[in-house]
C-alpha positions as CSV (number, residue, x, y, z in Angstrom):
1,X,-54.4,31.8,-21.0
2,X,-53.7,28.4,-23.6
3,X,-50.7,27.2,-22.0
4,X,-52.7,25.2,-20.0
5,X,-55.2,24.0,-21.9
6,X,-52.8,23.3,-25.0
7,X,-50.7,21.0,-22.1
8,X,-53.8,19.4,-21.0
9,X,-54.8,18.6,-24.9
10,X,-51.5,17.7,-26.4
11,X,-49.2,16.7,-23.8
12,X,-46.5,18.5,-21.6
13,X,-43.7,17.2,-23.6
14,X,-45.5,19.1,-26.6
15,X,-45.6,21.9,-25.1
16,X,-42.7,22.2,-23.7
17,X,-41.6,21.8,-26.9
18,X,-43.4,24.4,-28.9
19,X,-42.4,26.9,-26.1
20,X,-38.4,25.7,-27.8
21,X,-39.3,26.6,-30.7
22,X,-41.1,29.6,-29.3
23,X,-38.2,30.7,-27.8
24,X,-35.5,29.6,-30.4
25,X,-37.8,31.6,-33.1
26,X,-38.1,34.6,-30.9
27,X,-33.9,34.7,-30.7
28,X,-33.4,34.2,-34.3
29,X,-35.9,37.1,-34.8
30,X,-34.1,39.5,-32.6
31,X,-30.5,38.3,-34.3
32,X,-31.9,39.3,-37.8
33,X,-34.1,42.2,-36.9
34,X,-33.6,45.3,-39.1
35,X,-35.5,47.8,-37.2
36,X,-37.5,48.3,-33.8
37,X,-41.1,46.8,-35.1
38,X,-38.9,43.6,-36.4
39,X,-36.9,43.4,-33.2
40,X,-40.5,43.9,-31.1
41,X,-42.0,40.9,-32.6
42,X,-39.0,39.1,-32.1
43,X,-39.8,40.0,-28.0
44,X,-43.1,39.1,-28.8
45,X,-42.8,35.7,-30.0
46,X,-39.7,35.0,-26.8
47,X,-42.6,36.1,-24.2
48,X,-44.9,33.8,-25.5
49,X,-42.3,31.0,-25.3
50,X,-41.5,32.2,-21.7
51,X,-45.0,32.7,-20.8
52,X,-45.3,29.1,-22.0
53,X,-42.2,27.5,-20.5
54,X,-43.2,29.5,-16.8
55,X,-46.8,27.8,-16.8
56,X,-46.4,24.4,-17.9
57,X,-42.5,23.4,-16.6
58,X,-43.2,23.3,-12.9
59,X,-46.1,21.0,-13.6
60,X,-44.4,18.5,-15.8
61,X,-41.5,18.6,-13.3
62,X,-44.1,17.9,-10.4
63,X,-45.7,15.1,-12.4
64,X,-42.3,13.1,-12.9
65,X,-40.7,13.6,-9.3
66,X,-41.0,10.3,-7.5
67,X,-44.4,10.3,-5.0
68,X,-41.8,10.2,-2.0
69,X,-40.0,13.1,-2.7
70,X,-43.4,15.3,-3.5
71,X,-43.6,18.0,-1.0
């Protein structure tokens, strides 16, 4: 539900960024979790970096592909 609008704000590049970090944070929270809530957030925080990633990607890619090769 923000993915778009934060892309639309900030950039694409940005937010293909934070979704990194999203998903880079949500990995080293799983490595270092010490019980199930820990490790759940951890899943948490990955799924909103993946949620993220899936909505704004295909767009940026779309945006940069040459106009000759849109389909």
């Amino acid at each position: 539900m923000f993915a778009g609008p934060l892309s639309d704000r900030i950039g694409r590049k940005p937010t293909i960024i934070i979704s990194d970090i999203l998903f880079t944070s949500g990995a080293a929270v799983m490595t270092g979790s010490w019980n199930i809530p820990v490790l759940m957030i951890g899943r948490l925080i990955t799924g909103l970096g993946i949620g993220i990633a899936s909505m704004v990607v295909p767009v940026y890619i779309s945006e940069i592909c040459p106009v000759e090769l849109r389909g």
